[in-house]
N, C-alpha and C positions, 0 to 999 in steps of 0.2 A: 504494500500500500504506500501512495504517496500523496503529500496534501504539502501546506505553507500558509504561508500570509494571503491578506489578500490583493496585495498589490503584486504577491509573486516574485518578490525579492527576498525573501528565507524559505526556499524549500525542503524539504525533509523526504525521504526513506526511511517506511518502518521494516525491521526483519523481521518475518513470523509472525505470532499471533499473540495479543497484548495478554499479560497476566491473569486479568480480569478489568470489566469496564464497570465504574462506577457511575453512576446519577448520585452527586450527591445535593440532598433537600436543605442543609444546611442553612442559618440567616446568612452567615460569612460568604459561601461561596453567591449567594443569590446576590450578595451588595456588591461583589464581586463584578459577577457576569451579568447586571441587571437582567436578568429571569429568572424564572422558577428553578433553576440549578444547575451544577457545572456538569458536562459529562467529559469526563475523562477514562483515556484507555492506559493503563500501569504496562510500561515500557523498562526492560534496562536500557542501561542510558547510552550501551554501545549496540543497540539493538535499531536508536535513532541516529541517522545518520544525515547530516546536512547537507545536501546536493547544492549548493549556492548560498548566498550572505550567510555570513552568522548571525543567529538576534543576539542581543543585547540581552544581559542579565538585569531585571532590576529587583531590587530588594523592598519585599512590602511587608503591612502589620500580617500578622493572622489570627484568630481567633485565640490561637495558644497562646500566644504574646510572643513566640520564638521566630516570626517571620515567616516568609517562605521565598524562594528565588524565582520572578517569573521569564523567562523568555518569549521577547517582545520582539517584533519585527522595528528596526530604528527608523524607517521608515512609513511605514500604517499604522504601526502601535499596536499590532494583533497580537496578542498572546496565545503562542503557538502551545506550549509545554510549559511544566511549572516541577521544582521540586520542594516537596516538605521535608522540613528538619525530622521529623519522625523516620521518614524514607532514605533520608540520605540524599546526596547526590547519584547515587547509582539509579536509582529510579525516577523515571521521568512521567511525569502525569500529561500525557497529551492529550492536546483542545480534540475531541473527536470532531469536533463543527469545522476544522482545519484541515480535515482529512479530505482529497478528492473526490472519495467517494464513502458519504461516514454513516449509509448504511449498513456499511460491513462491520461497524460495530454496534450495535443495542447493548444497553445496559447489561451488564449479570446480575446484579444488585441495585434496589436504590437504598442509600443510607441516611440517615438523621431524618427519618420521614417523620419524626414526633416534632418538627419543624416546618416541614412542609406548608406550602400556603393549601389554606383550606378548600381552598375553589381546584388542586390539584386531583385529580382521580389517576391512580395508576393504573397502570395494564392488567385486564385480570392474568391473574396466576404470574405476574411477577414477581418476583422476590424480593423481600425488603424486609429492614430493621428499623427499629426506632433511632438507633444511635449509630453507634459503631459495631464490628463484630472480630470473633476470634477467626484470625485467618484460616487458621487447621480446621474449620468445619467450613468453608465457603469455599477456598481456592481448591483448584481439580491439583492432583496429584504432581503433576509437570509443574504446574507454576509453582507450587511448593519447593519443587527441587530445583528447578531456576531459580528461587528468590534464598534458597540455600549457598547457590554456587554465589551468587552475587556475593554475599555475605564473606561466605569465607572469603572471597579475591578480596573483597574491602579490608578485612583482618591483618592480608599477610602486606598489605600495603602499606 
């Protein structure tokens, strides 16, 4: 899969197929993204690959108070990917709506839906939590041992 900005000056290649895809209902992500929530596809981060400009890192609040680092097209301002301190840098939260074509990603989950605006209705029989959840009961088995392999490389580094 390949997406960017939308002026087309940061574009991106993804390898394979993301972790899992969050909808998250979150108030942060929504003041964020002015809408009903962010959707993001969980990438490692050499998994995204820049085919053209680099964006620009900028550094914002986050609801933790620890920040997060978004990547911005310095040109359009599109925020293409973003990483959270929780995640590291090794994972990358990509804009799905940045993706060329981002119906190849649909949610796996929507999360913080005890947030959600009321007027939202989700899909039936999608999955969702009120908050947050334990990875070892959501993510499929792969992404488990990918987010293993991540881990350790960060360690010995």
């Amino acid at each position: 899969m390949e997406g960017g900005c939308t002026c087309r000056h940061v574009r991106y290649r993804l390898i394979g197929t993301p972790l899992i895809v969050h909808a998250c209902h979150c108030r942060w992500c929504q003041r964020e993204t002015g809408t009903v929530h962010a959707l993001n596809a969980l990438y490692e981060a050499d998994r995204v690959v820049h085919t053209a400009a680099e964006p620009e890192i900028v550094m914002t609040p986050s609801a933790s108070g620890r920040g997060q680092s978004i990547a911005r097209c310095p040109t359009c301002r599109v925020a293409v990917w973003s990483n959270y301190p929780q995640s590291g840098p090794a994972i990358r939260f990509v804009r799905v709506g940045t993706m060329d074509n981002p119906d190849l990603c649909p949610p796996d989950i929507h999360i913080y839906t005890s947030s959600k605006q009321p007027w939202v209705t989700l899909p039936p029989g999608a999955k969702s939590v009120p908050e947050f959840y334990e990875l070892d009961a959501v993510w499929s088995a792969e992404s488990l041992e990918r987010r293993r392999l991540v881990r350790a490389k960060a360690q010995r580094t």
